[in-house]
N, C-alpha and C positions, 0 to 999 in steps of 0.2 A: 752190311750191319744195320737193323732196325732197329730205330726207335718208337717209342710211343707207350703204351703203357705193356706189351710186351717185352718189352726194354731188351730185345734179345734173350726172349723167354725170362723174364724177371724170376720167376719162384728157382727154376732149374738153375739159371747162371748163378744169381745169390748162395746156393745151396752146393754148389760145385768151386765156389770161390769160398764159403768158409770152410769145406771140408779137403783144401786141396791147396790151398793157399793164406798160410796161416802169416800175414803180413805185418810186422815189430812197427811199432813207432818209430821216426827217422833217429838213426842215431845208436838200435839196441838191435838191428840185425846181427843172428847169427853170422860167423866168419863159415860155415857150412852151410848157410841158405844161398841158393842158386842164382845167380846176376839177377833176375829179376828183380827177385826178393829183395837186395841190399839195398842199405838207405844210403845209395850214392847218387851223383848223377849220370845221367847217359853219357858213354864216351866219345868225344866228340867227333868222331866220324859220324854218331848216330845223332846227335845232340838235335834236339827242337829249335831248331833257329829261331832267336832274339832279335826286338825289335829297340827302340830307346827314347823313355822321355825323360827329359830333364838328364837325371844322373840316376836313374833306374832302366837297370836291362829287364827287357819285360818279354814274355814267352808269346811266341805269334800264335798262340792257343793259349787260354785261359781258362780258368775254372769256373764258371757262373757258380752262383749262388741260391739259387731258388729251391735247388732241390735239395741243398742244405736247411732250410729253412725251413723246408717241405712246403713251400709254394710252388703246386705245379699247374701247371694249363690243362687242365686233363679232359675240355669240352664237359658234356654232360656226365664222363662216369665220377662219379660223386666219393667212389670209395678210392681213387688213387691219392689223394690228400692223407688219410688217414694209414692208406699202405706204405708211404713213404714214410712218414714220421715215424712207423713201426721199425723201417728199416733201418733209415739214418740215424740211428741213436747216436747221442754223446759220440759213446765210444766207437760207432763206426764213423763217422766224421772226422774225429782224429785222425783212423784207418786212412782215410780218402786223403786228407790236407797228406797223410808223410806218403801213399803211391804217388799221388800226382807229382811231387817233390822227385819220386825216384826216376820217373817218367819225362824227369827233363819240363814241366809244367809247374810255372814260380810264382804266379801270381792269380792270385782270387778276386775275384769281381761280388761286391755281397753289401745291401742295405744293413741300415740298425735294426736286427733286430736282439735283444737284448741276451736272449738266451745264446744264441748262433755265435756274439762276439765273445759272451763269457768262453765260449769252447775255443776258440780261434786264440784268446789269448794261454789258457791252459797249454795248447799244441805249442805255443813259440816258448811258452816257459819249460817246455819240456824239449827244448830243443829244434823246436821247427824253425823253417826258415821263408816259409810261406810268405810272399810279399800281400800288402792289403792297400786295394783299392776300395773306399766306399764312400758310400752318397747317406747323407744324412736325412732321414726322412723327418725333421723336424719344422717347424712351421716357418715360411716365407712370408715376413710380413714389414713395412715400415720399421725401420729400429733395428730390425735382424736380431733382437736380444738374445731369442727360440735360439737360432739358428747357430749365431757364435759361440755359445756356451755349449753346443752340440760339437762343432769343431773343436773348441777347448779338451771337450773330455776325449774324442778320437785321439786326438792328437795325444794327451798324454796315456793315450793305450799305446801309440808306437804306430798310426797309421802310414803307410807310405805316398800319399796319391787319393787325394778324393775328387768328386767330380759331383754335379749338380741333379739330384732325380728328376726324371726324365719325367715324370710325371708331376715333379713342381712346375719342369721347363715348358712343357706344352700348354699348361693353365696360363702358366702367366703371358706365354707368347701369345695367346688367343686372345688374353685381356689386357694386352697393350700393356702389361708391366713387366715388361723385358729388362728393365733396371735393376730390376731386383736380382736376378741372374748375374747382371755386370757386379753387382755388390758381392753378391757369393763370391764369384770367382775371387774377385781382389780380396775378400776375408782369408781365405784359403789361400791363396800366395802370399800373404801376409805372414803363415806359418811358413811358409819357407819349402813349402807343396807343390808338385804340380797338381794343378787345376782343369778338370773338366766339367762338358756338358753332358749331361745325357739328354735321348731324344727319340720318342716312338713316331713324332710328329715333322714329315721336313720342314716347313715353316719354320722349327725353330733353329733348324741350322740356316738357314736362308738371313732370318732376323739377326742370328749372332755373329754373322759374316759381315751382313751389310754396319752394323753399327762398330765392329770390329772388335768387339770382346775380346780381351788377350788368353783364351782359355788355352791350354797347355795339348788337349787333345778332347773330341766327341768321341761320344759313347750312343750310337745310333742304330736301332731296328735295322733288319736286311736281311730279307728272302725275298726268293719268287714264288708266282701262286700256281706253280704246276703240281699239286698233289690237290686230291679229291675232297677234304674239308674247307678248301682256302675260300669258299663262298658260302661259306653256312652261317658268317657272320657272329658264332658262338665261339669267344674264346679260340677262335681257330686259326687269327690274322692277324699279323704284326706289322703287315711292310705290302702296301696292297697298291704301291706305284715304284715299284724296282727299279724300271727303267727312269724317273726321274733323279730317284736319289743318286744314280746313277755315272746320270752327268753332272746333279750341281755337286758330287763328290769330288769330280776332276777339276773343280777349279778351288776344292779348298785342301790350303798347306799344312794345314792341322792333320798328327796323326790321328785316325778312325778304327776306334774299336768297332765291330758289328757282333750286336747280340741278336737274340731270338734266329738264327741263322738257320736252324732246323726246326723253324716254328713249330716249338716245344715238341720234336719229337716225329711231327709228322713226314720230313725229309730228311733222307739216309746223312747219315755223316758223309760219306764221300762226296758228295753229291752237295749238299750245304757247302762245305769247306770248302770246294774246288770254284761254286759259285759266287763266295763272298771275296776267297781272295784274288782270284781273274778279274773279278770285276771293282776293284779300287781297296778291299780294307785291310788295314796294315795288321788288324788284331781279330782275332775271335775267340767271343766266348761262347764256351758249352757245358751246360749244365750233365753234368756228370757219376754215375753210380761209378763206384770205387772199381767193380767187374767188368767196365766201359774206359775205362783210364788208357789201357797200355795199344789197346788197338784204334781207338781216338788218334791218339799222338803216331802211331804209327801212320795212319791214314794223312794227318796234316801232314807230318815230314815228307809225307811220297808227292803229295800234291807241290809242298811249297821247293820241289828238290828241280819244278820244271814248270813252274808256275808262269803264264806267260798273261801280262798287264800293261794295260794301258796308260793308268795312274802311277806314278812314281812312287818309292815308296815313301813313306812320310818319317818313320821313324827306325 
């Protein structure tokens, strides 16, 4: 299965998935639409195996967000930003939140961005049951005033689990204001949350072990760089010391979500999936077109059915 801006022939799948698969919101499937089609979940012979934090079972495949958002990595071609957002409408996003849902995949991984949660709270008032992890992109400063009032409004949208952007987390570890991190997290446990880190940089998992931060689980970059863009340095690298994160992953007891796993696209699903979870991460996420759902999850369940690791699992 390829990714990347062919998305497994993107125009052809798209165009064969709305003319052949015409997929109800959770909840409004026809009693004559085919196991697929229904908004129930896999039966548990077949079921996505859950992982656990706090008091949230959570799918050892997740939903990224980015291409909800239509943030995509897309190197130099300039127009996959603008093919995406044509795609993912509103209303196909919905689509996507209730397949995932039927595919046995319960939780979303997805920043503020304003428009994306207006949709996300529509899908649960309409029945969804989508779980929500998010990282608040608002300002890290002395005071945390940005910050808390950002947690306040999530929180009173129904969040279940946020964690720390990973792109606060690497500033502030490079500039020695690792505290502010420790203050997120305890703002966020405060609501009665689990709490994570996120982190493109290992340094900051390294910093938030050694001072011992009570985060709840990391949310860390992780691929390898065996595919043909991984040195062009464009947009093309997320995780360019694998084998480090590697090992200081086995000595930490927090569970590890791993994102960017198919750096954005460039490494097959099989092949990401089999690499992150062999090699220590209890969670993956992948950013997903709704026509990429059911053979995703198929792919993680075959890997995770004989998975064979060195790290424990964590959650």
């Amino acid at each position: 299965m390829e990714t990347g801006l062919n998305r497994r022939s993107f125009i052809k799948a798209s165009l064969a998935t709305t003319a052949a698969v015409a997929v109800l919101p959770a909840g409004q499937a026809s009693a004559d639409a085919p196991p697929a089609q229904r908004a129930t979940p896999p039966s548990p012979a077949g079921a996505l195996a859950q992982g656990k934090i706090g008091k949230l079972n959570i799918s050892r495949l997740l939903l990224g967000g980015n291409l909800l958002t239509h943030y995509t990595h897309s190197r130099d071609l300039k127009y996959v930003y603008k093919l995406a957002a044509h795609y993912n409408t509103p209303e196909k996003i919905i689509e996507t939140l209730s397949v995932a849902e039927q595919n046995g995949v319960n939780t979303l991984v997805i920043h503020t961005v304003p428009q994306a949660l207006g949709i996300l709270a529509k899908h649960r008032k309409q029945g969804g049951k989508m779980q929500w992890i998010i990282c608040t992109t608002a300002l890290m400063e002395p005071g945390m005033k940005a910050y808390s009032e950002s947690i306040k409004e999530l929180v009173d949208m129904g969040v279940d689990a946020m964690y720390v952007w990973g792109v606060h987390s690497d500033t502030l570890v490079a500039d020695a204001k690792a505290d502010l991190i420790a203050k997120a997290v305890e703002l966020i446990q405060a609501q009665k949350l689990p709490a994570g880190i996120g982190a493109h940089q290992l340094p900051v998992i390294v910093e938030c072990e050694k001072r011992k931060i009570p985060a709840d689980f990391y949310i860390k970059t992780f691929h390898h760089d065996r595919y043909p863009t991984a040195k062009l340095n464009y947009d093309s690298s997320w995780c360019q010391n694998s084998t480090e994160v590697i090992e200081v992953m086995k000595t930490v007891e927090k569970p590890w979500f791993a994102f960017k796993v198919m750096a954005a696209g460039a490494i097959p699903p099989d092949n990401a999936f089999r690499y992150a979870f062999e090699n220590g991460a209890d969670h993956v996420l992948a950013g997903m077109f709704d026509f990429e759902i059911a053979e995703d999850v198929a792919i993680a369940s075959k890997i995770l059915a004989n998975v064979k690791r060195t790290r424990p699992w964590r959650s």
